[in-house]
N, C-alpha and C positions, 0 to 999 in steps of 0.2 A: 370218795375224792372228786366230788362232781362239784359246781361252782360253788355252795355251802363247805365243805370240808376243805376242797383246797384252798380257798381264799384263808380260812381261819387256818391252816397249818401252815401256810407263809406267815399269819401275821403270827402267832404264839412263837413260831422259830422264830423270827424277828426280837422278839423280847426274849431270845434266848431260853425258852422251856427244849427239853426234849418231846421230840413231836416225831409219831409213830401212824404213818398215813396208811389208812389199812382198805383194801380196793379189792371185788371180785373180779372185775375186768382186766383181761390177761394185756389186752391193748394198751390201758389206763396204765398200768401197771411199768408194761413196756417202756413208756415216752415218758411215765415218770421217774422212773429209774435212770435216764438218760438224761433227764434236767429238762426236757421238754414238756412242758406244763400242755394238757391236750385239750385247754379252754385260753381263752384270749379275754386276761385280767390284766390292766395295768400297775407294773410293780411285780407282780408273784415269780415272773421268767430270774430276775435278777436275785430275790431272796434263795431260790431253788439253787441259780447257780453257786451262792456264796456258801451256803447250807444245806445242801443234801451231803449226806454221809455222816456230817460233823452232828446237826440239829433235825436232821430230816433223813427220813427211814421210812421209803414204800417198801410193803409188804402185802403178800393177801391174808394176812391173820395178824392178829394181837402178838406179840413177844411172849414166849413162855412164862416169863415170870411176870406176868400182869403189866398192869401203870395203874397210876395214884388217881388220873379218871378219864374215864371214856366217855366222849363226846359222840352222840349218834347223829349223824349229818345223813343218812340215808336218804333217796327221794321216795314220797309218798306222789303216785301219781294217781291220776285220776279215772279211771276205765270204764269200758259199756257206755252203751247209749243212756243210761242212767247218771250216768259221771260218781261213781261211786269210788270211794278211796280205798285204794289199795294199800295195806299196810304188813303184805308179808316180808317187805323188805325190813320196816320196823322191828318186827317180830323177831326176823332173823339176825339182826343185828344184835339185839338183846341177847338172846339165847348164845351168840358169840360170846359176848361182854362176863355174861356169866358163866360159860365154860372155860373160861381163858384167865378172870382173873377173881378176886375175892371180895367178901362184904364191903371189905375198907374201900376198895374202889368208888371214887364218886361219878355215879352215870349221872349224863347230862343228856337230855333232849332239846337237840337245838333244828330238827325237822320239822315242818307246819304238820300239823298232824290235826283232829278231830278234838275237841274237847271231849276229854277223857279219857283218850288214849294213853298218853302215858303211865295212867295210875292201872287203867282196864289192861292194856297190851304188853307193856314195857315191863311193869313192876311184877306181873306174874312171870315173865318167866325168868326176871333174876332170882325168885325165890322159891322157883323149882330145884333151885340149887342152892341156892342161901339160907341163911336161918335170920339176914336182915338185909337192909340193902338204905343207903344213900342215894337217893331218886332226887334231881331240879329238870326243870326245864324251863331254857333262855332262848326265847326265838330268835332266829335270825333274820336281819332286817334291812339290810344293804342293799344298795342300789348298784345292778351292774356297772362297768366302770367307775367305779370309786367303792370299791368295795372295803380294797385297806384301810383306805383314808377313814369310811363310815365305821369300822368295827374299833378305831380306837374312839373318833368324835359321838358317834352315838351312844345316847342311853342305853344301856343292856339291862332289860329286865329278865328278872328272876326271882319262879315260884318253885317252892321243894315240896316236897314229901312229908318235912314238919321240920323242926327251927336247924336243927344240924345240919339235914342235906342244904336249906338256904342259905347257910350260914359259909358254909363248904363251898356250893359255889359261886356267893358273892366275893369270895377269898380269892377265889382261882378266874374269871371274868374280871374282878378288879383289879388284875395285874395289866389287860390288855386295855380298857377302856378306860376313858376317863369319870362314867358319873354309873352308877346303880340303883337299878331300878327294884327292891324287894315288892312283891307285892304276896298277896295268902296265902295261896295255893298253885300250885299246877295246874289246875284247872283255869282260873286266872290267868294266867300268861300264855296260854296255848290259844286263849278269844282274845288276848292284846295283836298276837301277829292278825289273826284271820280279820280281828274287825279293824287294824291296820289296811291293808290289801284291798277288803271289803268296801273301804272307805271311796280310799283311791280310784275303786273301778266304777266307783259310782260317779264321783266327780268326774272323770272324763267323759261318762254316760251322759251327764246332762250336757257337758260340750257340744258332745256330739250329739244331742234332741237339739238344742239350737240352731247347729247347720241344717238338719234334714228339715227344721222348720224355715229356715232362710232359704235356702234352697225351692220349697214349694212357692214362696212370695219373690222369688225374683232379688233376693237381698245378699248385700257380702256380710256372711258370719262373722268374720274377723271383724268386718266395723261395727255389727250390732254388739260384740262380744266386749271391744276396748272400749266401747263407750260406755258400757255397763258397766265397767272396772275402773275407770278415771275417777278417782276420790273420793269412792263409796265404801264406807267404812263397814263394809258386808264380807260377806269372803268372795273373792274373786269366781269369776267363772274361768272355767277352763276350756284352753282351745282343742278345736275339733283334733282327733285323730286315732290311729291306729291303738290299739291296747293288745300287745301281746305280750310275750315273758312265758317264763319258767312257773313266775307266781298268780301273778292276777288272773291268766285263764283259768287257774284249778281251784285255785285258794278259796274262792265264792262256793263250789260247788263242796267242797271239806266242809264251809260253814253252814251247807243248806241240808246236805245229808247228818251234821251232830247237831242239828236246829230239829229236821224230822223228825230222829232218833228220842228226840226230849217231847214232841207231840208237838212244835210250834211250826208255823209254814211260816217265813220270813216272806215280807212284801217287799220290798225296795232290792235285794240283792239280785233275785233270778232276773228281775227286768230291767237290770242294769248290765247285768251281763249279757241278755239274750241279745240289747243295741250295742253293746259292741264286738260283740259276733258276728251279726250282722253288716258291720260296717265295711267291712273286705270285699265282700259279695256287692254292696252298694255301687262301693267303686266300680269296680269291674265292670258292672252293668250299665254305668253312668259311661267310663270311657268306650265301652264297644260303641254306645248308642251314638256319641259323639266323631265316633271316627266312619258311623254308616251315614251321618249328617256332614259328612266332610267327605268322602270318597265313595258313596253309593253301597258299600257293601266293607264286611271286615276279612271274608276269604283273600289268603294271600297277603294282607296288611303285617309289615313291617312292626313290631311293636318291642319295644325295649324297655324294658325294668331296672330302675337303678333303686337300689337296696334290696337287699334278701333275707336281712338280721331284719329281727322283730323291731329295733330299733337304731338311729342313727347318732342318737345322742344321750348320756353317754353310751362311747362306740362299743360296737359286740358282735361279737361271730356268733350270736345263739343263732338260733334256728326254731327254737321253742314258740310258737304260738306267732307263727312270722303272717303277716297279710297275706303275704305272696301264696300260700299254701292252698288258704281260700279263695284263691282268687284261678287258678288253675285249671279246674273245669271248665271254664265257663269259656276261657279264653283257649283252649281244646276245642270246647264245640263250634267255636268261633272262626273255627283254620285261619287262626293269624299264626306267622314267622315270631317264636319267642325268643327274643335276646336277652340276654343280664348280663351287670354288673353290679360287685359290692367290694369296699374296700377292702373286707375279713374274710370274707365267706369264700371256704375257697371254690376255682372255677369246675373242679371234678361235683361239689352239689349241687352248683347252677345247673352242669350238663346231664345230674343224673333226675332233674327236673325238668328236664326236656326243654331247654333254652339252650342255646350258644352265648357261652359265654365270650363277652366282649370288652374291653377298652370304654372308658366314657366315653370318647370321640370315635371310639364303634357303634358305640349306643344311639348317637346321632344320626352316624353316614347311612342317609337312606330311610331314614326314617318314615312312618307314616303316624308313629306316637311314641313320645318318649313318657313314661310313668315313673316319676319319683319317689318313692315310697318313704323314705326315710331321710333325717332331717343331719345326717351325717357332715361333719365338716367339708367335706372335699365338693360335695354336690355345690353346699353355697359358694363355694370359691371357686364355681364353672365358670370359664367368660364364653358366656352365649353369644356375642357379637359372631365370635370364629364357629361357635358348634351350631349354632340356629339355621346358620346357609346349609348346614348339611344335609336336611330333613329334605323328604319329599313334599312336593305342595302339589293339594292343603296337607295339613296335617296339625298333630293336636300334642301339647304338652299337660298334662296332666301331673300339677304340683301340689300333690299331697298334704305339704305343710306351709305351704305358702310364704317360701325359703326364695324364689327369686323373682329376679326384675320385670315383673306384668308388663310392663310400658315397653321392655326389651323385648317380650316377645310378641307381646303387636305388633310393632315397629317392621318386627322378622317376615310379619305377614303370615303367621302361627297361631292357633288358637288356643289360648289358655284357657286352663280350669283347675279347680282344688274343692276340695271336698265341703259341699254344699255350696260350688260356686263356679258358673260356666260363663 
């Protein structure tokens, strides 16, 4: 029941299935048995409250007498300095599925997993118990905040096991979504998510080679970047910034270990991912160096973080592959004062990151940098005329996504910057 299962068990209850959310986390378990949904999804808090008991059933097991199909939402994460994919959670989820209910059950794999995994991992050990098994798997493919909205308006593809399990559950996804995507095999849908994801973190890759190339010439990224996209019937380039999530930091590494696995070393994915790994670190380096070019030294500097969610829009409490994480060390060795805010995030993980959580216009008072990370609603609609006088001078605002008024904060007698741009 982690953001994959719980999003899809609001929307199925939503269309009225019986929906049986199954969790090893006693905590999870807890907050969901009490309507308190323990992720921040817009929509899910309201379906929970109208539907648990009636359409909604947390449990830490399957119901004894089976259900007609089990959806494996398990996370595969990523571990070791090799980033190798971990899939005992896969495994043991299966082995549930198949202790718990029968052939007729349709398993579904809707976890990013390896190409191959579901026929290599999944299907042997429903059939250490079966004598057959109905095997799809439909990746899941939704963008935090609009998660509902995505899993009725997106295409849902789905590969099975052979024409029954597809058939099965193009039957059972076509009741949530509007369009169906069949495609051959399992194998096939399991490289639609990854070279989905794959894609994505490439295109914000080159974004961001733009700025580090702007950046070394003295240039604003954003202008070399909009001018490149004004009526060029190419695909657009993408603006500089952060790339984190639950998905895109692991999902490269899934497809570069079942890329190894077959004898191919893939070119374009590890080095698109190693720049925007990188790019956390970047920052950080760029602001320390700007606030020893503005007050002689970073010891003792005031320095305030606003966003701590990997992203600001759509809004989210993750915490999965957030900048802020990378950026930590550096600003440790640096003996600056850390302060945060974030609209979601609450202020017990700001403080157990070693910041003092603060108020935006705490985030200000006294400042010697304020760092925006995230491009969150509430940041744009700061009015700096009132918060700008608060800072210490000099001092430096460092705007991530290049979210507010440049001219406002010269004016302030502040020195702006944003990533590949001082």
């Amino acid at each position: 029941m982690g953001y994959v299962g719980l999003t899809l068990a609001a929307a199925l209850a939503k269309r009225d299935f019986m929906v049986y959310g199954v969790d090893s986390s006693p905590t999870v378990l807890e907050a969901l048995r009490k309507g308190r949904p323990h992720i921040f999804e817009p929509g899910v808090e309201d379906i929970f409250a109208s539907r648990l008991g009636a359409r909604i059933v947390i449990a830490d097991r399957l119901p004894d007498e089976g259900v007609d199909a089990a959806i494996l939402c398990v996370s595969t994460p990523v571990t070791g300095k090799d980033h190798e994919p971990y899939l005992e959670n896969l495994r043991a989820g299966a082995r549930h599925i198949a202790e718990s209910c029968s052939p007729d059950t349709l398993v579904i794999v809707r976890s990013t997993v390896p190409v191959g995994a579901s026929r290599n991992v999944v299907l042997p050990e429903l059939l250490k118990l079966w004598d057959r098994a109905q095997l799809a798997m439909a990746p899941e493919r939704t963008i935090q905040g609009r998660a509902l909205e995505e899993l009725e308006s997106l295409p849902q593809v789905v590969g099975g096991l052979d024409t029954a399990s597809e058939t099965a559950a193009c039957a059972l996804l076509g009741r949530l979504a509007h369009s169906i995507v069949p495609v051959s095999s399992l194998e096939a849908a399991e490289l639609v998510k990854l070279a989905n994801n794959c894609h994505t973190d490439m295109i914000y890759a080159y974004g961001n080679e733009v700025a580090l190339l702007a950046e070394r010439w003295g240039l604003d990224p954003l202008e070399v970047i909009r001018a490149t996209n004004v009526d060029y019937p190419r695909p657009d380039l993408a603006m500089p910034g952060y790339v984190g999530g639950g998905c895109l930091t692991k999902d490269p590494y899934i497809l570069l270990s079942a890329a190894r696995s077959s004898g191919y070393e893939p070119y374009l994915v590890p080095r698109a991912r190693s720049l925007n790994e990188a790019l956390s670190g970047h920052v950080a380096t760029r602001l320390l160096e700007l606030i020893r070019a503005e007050r002689g030294d970073t010891a003792g500097a005031a320095v305030s973080v606003l966003g701590w969610a990997y992203k600001g829009w759509p809004p989210t409490d993750d915490m999965r592959g957030t900048p802020i994480l990378d950026m930590l060390e550096q600003f440790r060795a640096a003996n600056v004062r850390l302060r945060g805010h974030d609209a979601l995030v609450p202020q017990a993980t700001i403080r157990s990151l070693g910041a003092e959580p603060v108020d935006v216009a705490g985030a200000f008072e006294g400042a010697d940098a304020v760092l925006v990370i995230t491009n969150h609603p509430s940041y744009q609609d700061m009015v700096l005329k009132e918060l700008l006088p608060r800072m210490n001078r000099p001092a430096v605002l460092f705007d991530s996504w290049r979210i507010l008024d440049e001219s406002a904060v010269h004016a302030a007698g502040v020195r702006y910057a944003g990533i590949g741009y001082a």
